[in-house]
C-alpha positions as CSV (number, residue, x, y, z in Angstrom):
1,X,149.3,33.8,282.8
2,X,145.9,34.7,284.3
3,X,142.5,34.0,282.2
4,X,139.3,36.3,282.3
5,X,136.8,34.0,281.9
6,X,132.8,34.8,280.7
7,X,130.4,34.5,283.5
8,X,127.7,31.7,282.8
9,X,124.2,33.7,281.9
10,X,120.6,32.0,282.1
11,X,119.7,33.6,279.2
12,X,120.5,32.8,275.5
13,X,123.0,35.4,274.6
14,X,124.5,37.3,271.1
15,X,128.2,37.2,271.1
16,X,128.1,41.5,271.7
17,X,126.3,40.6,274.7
18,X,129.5,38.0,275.8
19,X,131.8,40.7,275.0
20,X,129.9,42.9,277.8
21,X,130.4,39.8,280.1
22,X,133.6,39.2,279.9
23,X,134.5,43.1,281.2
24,X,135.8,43.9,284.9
25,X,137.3,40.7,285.1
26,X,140.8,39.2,286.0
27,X,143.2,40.1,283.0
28,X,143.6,38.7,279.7
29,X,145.6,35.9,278.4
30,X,148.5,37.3,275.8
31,X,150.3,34.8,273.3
32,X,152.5,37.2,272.6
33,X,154.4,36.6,269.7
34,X,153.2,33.3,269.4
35,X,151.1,31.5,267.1
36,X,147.3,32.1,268.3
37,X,146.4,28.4,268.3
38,X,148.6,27.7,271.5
39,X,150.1,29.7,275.0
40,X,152.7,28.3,277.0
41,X,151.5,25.3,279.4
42,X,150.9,25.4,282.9
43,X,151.0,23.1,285.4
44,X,148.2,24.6,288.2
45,X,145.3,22.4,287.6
46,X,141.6,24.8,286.7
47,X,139.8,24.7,290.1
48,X,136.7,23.3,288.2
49,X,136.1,21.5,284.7
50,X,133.7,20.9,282.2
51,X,134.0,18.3,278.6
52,X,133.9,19.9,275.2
53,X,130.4,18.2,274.0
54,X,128.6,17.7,270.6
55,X,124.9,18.7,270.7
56,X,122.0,20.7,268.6
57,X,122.0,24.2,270.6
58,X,119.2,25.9,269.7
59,X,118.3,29.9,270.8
60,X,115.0,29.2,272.0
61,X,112.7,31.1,274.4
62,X,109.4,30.1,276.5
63,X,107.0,33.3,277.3
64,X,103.4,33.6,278.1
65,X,100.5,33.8,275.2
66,X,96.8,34.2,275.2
67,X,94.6,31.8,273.3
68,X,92.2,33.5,272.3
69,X,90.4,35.0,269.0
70,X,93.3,37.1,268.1
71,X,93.3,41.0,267.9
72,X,90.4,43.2,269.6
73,X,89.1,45.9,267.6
74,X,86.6,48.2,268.5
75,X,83.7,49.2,266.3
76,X,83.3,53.0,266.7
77,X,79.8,55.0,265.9
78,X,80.5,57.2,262.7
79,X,75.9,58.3,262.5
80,X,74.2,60.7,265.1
81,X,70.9,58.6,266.8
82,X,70.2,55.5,269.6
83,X,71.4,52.1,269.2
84,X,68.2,50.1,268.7
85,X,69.8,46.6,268.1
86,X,73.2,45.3,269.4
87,X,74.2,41.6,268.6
88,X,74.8,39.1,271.8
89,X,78.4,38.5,272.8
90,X,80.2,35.3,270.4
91,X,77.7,35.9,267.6
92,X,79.9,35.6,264.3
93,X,78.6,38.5,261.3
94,X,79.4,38.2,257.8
95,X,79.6,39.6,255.4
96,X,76.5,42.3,254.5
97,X,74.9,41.2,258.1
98,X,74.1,43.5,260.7
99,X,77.3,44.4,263.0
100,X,74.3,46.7,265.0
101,X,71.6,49.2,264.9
102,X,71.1,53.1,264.9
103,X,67.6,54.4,264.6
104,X,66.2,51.1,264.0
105,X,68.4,50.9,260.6
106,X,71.4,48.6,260.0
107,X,75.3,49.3,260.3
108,X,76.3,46.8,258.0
109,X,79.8,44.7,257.7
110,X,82.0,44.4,254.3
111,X,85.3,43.1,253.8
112,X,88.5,45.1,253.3
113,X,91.4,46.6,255.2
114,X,90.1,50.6,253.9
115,X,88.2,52.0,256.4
116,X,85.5,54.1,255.3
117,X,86.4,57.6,255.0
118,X,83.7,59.5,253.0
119,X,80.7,59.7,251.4
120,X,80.1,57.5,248.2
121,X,78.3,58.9,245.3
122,X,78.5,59.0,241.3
123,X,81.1,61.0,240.5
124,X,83.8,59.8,243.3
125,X,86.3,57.6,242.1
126,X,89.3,55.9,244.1
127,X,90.5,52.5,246.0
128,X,87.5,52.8,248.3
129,X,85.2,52.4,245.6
130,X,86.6,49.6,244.0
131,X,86.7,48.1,247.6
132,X,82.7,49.0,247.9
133,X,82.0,47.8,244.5
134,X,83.7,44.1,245.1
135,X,81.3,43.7,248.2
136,X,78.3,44.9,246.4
137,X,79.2,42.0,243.3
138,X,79.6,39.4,245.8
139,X,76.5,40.1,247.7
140,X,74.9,39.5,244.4
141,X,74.0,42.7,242.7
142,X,75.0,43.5,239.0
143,X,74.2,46.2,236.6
144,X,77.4,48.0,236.8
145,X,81.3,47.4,236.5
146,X,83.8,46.5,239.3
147,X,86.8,49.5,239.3
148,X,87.4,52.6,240.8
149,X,84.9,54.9,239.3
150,X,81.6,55.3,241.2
151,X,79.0,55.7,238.3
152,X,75.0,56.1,237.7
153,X,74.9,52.4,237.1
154,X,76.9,52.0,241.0
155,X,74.1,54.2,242.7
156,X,71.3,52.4,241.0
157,X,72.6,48.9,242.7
158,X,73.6,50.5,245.7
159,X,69.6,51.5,245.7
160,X,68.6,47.6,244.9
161,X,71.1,46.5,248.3
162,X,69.6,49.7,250.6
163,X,65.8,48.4,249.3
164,X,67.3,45.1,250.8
165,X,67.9,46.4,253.7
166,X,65.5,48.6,254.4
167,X,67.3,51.3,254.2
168,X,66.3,54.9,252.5
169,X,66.9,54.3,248.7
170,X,69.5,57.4,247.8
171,X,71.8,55.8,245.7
172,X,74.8,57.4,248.1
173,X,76.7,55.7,251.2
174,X,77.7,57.4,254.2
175,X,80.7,56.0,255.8
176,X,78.6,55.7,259.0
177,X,76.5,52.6,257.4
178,X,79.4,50.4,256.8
179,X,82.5,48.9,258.9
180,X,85.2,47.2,256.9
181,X,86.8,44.0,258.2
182,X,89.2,41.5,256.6
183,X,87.0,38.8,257.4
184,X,83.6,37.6,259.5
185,X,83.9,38.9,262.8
186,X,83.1,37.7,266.2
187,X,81.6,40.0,268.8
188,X,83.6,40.2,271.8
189,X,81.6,42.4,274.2
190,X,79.9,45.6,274.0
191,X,80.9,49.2,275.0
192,X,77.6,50.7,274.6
193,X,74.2,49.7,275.6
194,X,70.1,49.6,273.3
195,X,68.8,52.8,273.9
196,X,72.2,54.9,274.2
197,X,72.5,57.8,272.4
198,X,75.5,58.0,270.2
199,X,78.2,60.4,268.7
200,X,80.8,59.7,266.6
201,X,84.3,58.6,267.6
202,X,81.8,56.2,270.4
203,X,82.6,52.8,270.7
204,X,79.5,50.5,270.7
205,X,81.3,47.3,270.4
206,X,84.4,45.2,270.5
207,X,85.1,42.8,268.0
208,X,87.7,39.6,266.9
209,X,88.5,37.7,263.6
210,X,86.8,33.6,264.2
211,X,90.0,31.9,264.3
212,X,91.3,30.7,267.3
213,X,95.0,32.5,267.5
214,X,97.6,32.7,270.5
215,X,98.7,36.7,270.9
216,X,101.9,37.0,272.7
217,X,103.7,40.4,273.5
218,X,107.4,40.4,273.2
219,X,109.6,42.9,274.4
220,X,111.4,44.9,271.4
221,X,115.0,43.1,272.2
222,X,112.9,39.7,271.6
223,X,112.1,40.7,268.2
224,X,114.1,38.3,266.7
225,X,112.5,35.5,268.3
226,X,109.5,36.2,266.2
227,X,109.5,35.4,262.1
228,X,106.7,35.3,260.2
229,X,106.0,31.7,259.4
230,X,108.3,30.5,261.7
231,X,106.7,27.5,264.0
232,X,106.5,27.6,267.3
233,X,105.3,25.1,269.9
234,X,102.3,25.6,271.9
235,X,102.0,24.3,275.4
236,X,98.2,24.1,276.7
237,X,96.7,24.3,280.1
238,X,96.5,20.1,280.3
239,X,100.4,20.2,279.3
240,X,99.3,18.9,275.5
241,X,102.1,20.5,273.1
242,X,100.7,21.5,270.2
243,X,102.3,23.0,266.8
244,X,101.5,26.5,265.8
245,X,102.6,28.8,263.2
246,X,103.3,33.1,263.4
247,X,100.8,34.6,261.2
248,X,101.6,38.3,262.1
249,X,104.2,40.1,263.9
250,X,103.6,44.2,264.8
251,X,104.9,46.9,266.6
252,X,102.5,48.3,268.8
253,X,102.6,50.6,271.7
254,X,101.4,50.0,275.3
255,X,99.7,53.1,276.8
256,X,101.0,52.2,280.2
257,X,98.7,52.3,283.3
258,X,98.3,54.8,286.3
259,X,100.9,54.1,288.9
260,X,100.4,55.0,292.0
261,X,99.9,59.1,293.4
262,X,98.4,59.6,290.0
263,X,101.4,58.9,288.6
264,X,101.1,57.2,284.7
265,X,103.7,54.5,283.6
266,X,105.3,55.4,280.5
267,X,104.1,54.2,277.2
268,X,106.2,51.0,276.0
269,X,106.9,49.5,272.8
270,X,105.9,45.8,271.9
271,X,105.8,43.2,269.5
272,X,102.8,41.8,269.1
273,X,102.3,38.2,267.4
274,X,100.0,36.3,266.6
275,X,100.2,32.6,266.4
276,X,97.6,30.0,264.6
277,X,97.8,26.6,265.6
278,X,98.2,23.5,262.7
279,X,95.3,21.5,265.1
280,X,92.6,23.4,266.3
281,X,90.8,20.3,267.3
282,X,93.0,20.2,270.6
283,X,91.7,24.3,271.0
284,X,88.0,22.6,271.7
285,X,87.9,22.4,275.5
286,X,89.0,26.3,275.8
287,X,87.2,29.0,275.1
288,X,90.4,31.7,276.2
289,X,93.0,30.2,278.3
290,X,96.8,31.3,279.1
291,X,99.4,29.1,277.2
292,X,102.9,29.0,276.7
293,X,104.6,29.6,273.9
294,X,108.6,28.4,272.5
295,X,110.0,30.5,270.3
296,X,112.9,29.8,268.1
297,X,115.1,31.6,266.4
298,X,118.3,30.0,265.8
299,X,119.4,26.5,265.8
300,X,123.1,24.6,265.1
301,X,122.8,21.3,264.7
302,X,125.8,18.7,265.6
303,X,128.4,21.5,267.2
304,X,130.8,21.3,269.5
305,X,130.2,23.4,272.7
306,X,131.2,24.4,276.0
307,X,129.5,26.3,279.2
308,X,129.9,29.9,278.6
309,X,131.9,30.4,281.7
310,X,134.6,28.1,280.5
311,X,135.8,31.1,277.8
312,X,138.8,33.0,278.5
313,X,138.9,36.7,276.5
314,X,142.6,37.0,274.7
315,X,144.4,40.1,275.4
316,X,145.0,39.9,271.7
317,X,141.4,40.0,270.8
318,X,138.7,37.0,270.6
319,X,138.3,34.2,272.7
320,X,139.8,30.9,273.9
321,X,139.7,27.7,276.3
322,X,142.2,26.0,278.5
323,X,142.7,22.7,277.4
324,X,143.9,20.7,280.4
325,X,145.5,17.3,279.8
326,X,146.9,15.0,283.2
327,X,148.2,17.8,285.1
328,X,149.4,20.2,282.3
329,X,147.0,23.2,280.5
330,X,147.3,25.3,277.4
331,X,145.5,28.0,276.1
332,X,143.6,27.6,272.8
333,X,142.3,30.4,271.0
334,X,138.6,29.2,269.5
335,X,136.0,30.7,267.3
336,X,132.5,30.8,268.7
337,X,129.2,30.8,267.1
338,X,125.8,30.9,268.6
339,X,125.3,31.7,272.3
340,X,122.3,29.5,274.4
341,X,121.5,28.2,277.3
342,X,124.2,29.1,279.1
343,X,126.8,27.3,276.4
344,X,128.6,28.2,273.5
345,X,129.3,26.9,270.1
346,X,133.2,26.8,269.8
347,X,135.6,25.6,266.5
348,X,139.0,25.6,266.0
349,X,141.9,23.3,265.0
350,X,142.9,22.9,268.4
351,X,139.4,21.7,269.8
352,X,137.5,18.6,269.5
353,X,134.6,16.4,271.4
354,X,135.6,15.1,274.5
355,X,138.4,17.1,275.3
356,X,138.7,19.1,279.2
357,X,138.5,22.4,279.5
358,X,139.0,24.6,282.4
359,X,136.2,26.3,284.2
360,X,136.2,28.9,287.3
361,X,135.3,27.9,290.5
């Protein structure tokens, strides 16, 4: 009887991925009409071996992440005029501060994920409101009633906040005067200069959350490496490991980047995650640095196992192991579970630690 056994792979691997291993090999073993647990014995010794062990095999995966503030967003002019104030790289705005200037007046910062779409005046009601409203309670002005209906009594404290700022007092707010944020911000570099004109759709500045966050990219067939809340471990430039935690995970496109004779690279989809470590203490001495970062997604404790290669496919479907004891073999059919690291999780009545196994050579 001849085996067709699984090439070893470097990779951690899903049993439909063995399967595609196992093809344009030698031929299958056949049991025939015998039971499935045992073939007939041979006596030609395996030309190599390997032991049935007993281990934790874990699905794991090492790639490259950026410590840095997490996900750059650009802050794009929505008002005609010059930028007359623009804040200095790192500075951190909160809430109601200045994000930057046009025409000597401020573009202002509020919290919320609903970007400002349209003017706000009596009269307007919606989710935008109510998001306005919130921000305009917490900056400390009262007089009117936090829901979705912007009323006489809204305009008159919008008037009291635009008298704060020295802003004309209309009672109405252009979508141009504010940029929503989930949280503070911290400015990441600029992409206009004092004294340019601007037009909307412009970008005059980049922006981050505070927190220090790893962003790694993952290919789409990675995807399940990445879980939100799932913990991962950090490695950091000095080797220092420390423990982090996926806050987000997103698809995201890459635009892809000119190639060469003008040619463009074509767009490709990512997964983006970001990653918050459980010490930032140990982040002090790095400002943005390249880290590594272990991913993983599955993990059997106390199986048995064997090296991928030593699996022989069954002409009668599934997979099994030649069990070689002295000088004799047999064929046993086994059951596998998880694929990693070039082994494989294997069970069966027929199979137990410490028993040979035949491997090719």
């Amino acid at each position: 009887m001849t085996a067709r056994h699984i090439r070893p792979r470097t990779v951690a691997l899903t049993a439909a991925v063995a399967v595609a291993a196992a093809a344009g090999v030698a031929a299958a073993v056949g049991f025939g009409g015998t039971d499935r647990g045992t073939a007939a014995t041979g006596t030609t010794p395996p030309p190599a071996t390997a032991t049935i062990g007993r281990q934790t095999l874990t699905d794991a995966q090492t790639v490259d992440g950026e410590l840095g503030y997490g996900t750059t967003r650009t802050a794009t002019a929505r008002l005609g005029g010059t930028i007359t104030a623009l804040p200095d790289t790192g500075t951190v705005v909160k809430r109601g501060g200045r994000l930057y200037a046009v025409d000597n007046d401020p573009v202002v910062l509020l919290y919320g994920s609903l970007p400002a779409y349209r003017v706000l005046e009596p009269g307007v009601e919606g989710a935008d409101v109510a998001q306005f409203e919130r921000n305009l309670r917490v900056l400390g002005h009262t007089g009117f009633t936090v829901d979705d209906e912007y009323t006489g009594s809204t305009a008159d404290a919008v008037r009291e906040w635009q008298e704060d700022l020295g802003l004309p007092e209309t009672g109405r707010v252009e979508p141009g005067r504010i940029v929503y944020a989930d949280d503070a911000v911290r400015v990441e570099s600029h992409q206009a200069s004092t004294g340019d004109a601007t037009q909307p759709g412009q970008g005059v500045l980049a922006y981050t959350g505070t927190s220090r966050l790893v962003t790694v990219e993952l290919d789409v067939d990675d995807q399940r490496l990445a879980k939100k809340g799932a913990t991962v471990d950090v490695g950091l430039p000095d080797g220092d490991p420390v423990t982090g935690k996926v806050e987000s995970v997103q698809t995201v496109i890459d635009p892809g980047s000119g190639g060469a004779a003008g040619q463009s690279d074509e767009a490709e989809t990512k997964i983006e995650v970001t990653v918050s470590v459980t010490d930032p203490a140990k982040l002090t001495a790095y400002d943005q640095a390249s880290v590594e970062v272990t991913f993983t997604a599955t993990e059997r404790p106390d199986v048995l196992t064997v090296p991928v290669a030593a699996l022989l496919a069954l002409a009668e479907g599934g997979y099994g192991v030649e069990v070689v004891d002295g000088g004799r073999s047999r064929i046993v059919a086994v059951t596998t579970g998880l694929f990693a690291a070039g082994r494989v999780e294997v069970s069966g009545p027929d199979v137990a630690e410490g028993l040979t196994v035949g491997m090719p050579a």
